[in-house]
Structure formats: structure tokens, C-alpha cells
C-alpha positions in Angstrom: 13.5 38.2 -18.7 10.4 36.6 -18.4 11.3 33.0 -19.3 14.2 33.6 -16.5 11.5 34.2 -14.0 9.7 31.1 -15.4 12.7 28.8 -15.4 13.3 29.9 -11.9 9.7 29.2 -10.6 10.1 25.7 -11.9 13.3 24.8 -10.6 12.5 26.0 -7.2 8.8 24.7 -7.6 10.2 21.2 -8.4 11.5 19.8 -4.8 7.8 20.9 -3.2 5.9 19.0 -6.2 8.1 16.1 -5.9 7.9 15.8 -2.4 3.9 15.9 -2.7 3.8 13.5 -5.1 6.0 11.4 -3.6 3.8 11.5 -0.3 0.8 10.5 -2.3 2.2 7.5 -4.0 3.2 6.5 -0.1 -0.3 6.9 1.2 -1.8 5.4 -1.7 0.5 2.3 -1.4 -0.1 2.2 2.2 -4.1 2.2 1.6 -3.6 -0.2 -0.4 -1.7 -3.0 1.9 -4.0 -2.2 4.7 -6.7 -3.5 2.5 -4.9 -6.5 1.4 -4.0 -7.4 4.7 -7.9 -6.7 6.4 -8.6 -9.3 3.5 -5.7 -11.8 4.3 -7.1 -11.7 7.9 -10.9 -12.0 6.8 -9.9 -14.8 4.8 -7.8 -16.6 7.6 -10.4 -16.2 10.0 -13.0 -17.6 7.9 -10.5 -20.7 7.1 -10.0 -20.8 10.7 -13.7 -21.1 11.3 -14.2 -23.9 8.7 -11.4 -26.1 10.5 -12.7 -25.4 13.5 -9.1 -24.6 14.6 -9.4 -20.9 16.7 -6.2 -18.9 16.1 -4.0 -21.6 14.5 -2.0 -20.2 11.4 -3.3 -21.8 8.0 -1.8 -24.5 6.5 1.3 -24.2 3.9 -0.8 -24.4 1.0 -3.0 -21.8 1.8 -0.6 -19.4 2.7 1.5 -20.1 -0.1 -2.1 -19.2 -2.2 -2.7 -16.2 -0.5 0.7 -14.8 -0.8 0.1 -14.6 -4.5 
């Protein structure tokens, strides 16, 4: 009876501890664009600055760098 009770726990437990996990992976992936994107911007600026262009989009070759 016991391994019922076990098997039951699981399979009921399952949805919840996907579900978390699931979550997690999402908030981890989402951390991890926002940081890659604060950088992108960073980096833009910075390029920007160099140029002396304010708030013009960088060239073609440097956003086909930074996309990689």
C-alpha cells in the first residue's frame, strides 16, 4: 500500500514541480536577455559617442557583430 501512496504523491506532485521549474528556466532566460541587451545599449552608446553621431543606429557591420 505504501508504494500506491508513493506513486500517487508523485504523479500528483509532478504538474506543481514542472510548473516551478518551468518558471525558473523563464526568469532565468529573461535575466539573462536583459543583460545582453543593457550591454548591446552600453556598447551602442559608447560607438555612438566615438562617431560623434547622438542617437543614430550603428552601422551594418557593427550590428551584424553584435548580433553574434
Amino acid at each position: 500500500m505504501n508504494l500506491w501512496k508513493s506513486l500517487h504523491r508523485h504523479l500528483t506532485q509532478w504538474p506543481v514541480e514542472s510548473q516551478q521549474v518551468a518558471r525558473r528556466n523563464a526568469m532565468i532566460a529573461s535575466t539573462a536577455l536583459a543583460q545582453r541587451r543593457a550591454e548591446r545599449d552600453e556598447v551602442e552608446d559608447f560607438l555612438a559617442g566615438l562617431t560623434g553621431s547622438a542617437g543614430g543606429s550603428p552601422t551594418a557591420e557593427v550590428a551584424a557583430q553584435a548580433a553574434l
